[in-house]
Steps between C-alpha positions, in 0.01 A plus 500: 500500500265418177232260554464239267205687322709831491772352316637708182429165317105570567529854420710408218227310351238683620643848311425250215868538350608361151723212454812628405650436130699203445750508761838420416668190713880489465750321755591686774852633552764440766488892641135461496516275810399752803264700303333126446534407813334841610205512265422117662508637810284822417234242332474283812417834712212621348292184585476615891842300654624658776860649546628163671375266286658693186799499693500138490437433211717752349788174457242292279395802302867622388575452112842295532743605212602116450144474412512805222814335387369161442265649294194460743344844533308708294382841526190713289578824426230846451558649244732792628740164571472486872390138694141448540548140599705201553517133467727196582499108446711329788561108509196318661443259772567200264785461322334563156277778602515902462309733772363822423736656766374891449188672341532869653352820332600838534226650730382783273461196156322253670200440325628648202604175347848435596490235720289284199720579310838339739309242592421425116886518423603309726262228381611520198880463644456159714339367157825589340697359744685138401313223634793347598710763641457491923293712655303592231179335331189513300205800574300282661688430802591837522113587522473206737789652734340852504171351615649309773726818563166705514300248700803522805481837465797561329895557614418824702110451581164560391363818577213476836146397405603399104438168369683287229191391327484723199776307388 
């Protein structure tokens, strides 16, 4: 099992790697579900969970096709086409709120820009959204939700020993 200072993020950034070039967001498809739901999966492991707790938290990391088709989730792409990362808004705790429900990063791109680069779209979606249309709402309560979402530890846990407060 990694350590937290062993992770490939830390080598990642240690090897001193390049931000990628623009990465291209574009909504995910239907048949892209498992692969998703995979990649999420994959991304949780490197941070040092055991084999249990990925197994029970396999549920709340799986991409749900009703969430591709209701145009929720969005994918970056390398430049050979294949998923580096993937993102999803999901109705929030309050009625007129959006959650960031998934950040994940393909192991070997993290670092590399990709996840900036969801997270970014995705802003830019929930400020698109209609401010009257349920379960969506304006940026900043979607900033205010990930904070809160952070602070708890998120839906599937913080990893041991990390802290919340660089956000």
């Amino acid at each position: 099992m990694l350590s937290f200072r062993e992770t490939p993020v830390s080598q990642a950034q240690s090897a001193m790697r390049q931000l990628s070039p623009a990465a291209i967001v574009r909504p995910a498809r239907i048949e892209e579900a498992a692969a998703l739901s995979d990649l999420c999966v994959r991304s949780k492991a490197i941070w040092g969970y055991d084999d249990g707790f990925l197994g029970l938290a396999r549920e709340a990391l799986q991409v749900k096709p009703t969430r591709i088709e209701a145009g929720d989730v969005w994918i970056a792409t390398v430049a050979d086409h294949s998923i580096a990362g993937v993102v999803s808004l999901g109705p929030g705790d309050d009625a007129d709120s959006l959650d960031l429900d998934k950040l994940f990063v393909e192991p070997r791109q993290i670092a590399a820009g990709y996840g900036r680069a969801l997270l970014n779209h995705a802003i830019g979606e929930a400020r698109r959204a209609p401010l009257d249309d349920p379960g969506r709402s304006e940026c900043r309560r979607l900033l205010r939700t990930l904070r809160r979402a952070v602070d708890r530890g998120g839906a599937v846990g913080r990893h041991p020993g990390s802290s919340a407060a660089a956000l």
